[in-house]
N, C-alpha and C positions, 0 to 999 in steps of 0.2 A: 692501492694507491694511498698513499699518505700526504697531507698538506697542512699548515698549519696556520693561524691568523691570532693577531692581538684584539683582547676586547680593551674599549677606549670607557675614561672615566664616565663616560652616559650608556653603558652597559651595548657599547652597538660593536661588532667587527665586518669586514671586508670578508666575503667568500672570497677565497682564491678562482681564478677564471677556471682553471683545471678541473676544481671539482664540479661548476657549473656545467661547465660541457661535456664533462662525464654523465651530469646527471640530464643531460638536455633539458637543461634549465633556462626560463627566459623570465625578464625584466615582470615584476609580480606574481611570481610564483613564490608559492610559500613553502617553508621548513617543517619539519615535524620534529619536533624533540622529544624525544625518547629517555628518560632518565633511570639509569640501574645503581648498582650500589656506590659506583666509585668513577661512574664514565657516564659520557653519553651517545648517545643512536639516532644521529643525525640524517631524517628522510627527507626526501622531494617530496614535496605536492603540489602537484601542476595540474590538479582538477580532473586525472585520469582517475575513475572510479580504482582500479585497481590500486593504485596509490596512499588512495584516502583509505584504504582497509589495515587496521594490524588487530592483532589480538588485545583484548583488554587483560588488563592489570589483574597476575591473580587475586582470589580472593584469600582474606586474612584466614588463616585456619579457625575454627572454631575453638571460641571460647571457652572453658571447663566452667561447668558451675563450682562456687566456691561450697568448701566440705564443711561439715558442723560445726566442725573444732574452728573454721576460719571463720564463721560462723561468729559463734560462742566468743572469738577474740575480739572480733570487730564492737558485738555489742557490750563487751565487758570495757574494751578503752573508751567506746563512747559515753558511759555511764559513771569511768572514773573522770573525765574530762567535765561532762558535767555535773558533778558531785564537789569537783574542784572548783568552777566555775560558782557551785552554791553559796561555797563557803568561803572565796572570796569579796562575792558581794554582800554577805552577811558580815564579814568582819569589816570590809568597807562601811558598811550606814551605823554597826557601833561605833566604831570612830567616829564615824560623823555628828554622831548623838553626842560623845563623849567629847569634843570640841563645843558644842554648841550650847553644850551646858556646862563645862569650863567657860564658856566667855559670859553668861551670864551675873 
């Protein structure tokens, strides 16, 4: 079965009656949403323990630890960054020297 409904600008839509009574669904029972890459997997749950069960969300695959060389990259920009960082604020405060004693 296929059905279809509009959502309104306060994020709400009308089930259609069809799929309620397909799903033997009645007044307060809840949805489950199910979100996949590009759709969604809209459940009933009407508080039948069977219902309320899905599988959980795989897990992320495992992480790789990062290699030497990634390594060695990571703390080489860190040290050009603040090496640049040094020597901005060292040219920053002689300027500022070198105003402050121009204006005397």
């Amino acid at each position: 079965m296929t059905a279809t409904s509009k959502l309104t600008s306060k994020n709400q839509t009308t089930v259609p009656k069809a799929v309620t009574t397909a799903l033997g669904m009645k007044p307060a029972d809840q949805f489950l949403y199910e979100i996949q890459a590009d759709y969604v997997i809209l459940r009933a749950r009407t508080g039948r323990l069977a219902d309320m069960v899905h599988e959980p969300p795989p897990a992320p695959p495992p992480k790789q630890p990062p290699t030497q060389v990634e390594i060695d990259e990571a703390i080489g920009r860190h040290l050009a960054e603040d090496d640049a960082r040094i020597r901005r604020q060292w040219h920053e405060a002689r300027r500022k020297e070198a105003r402050a004693a121009a204006k005397k």
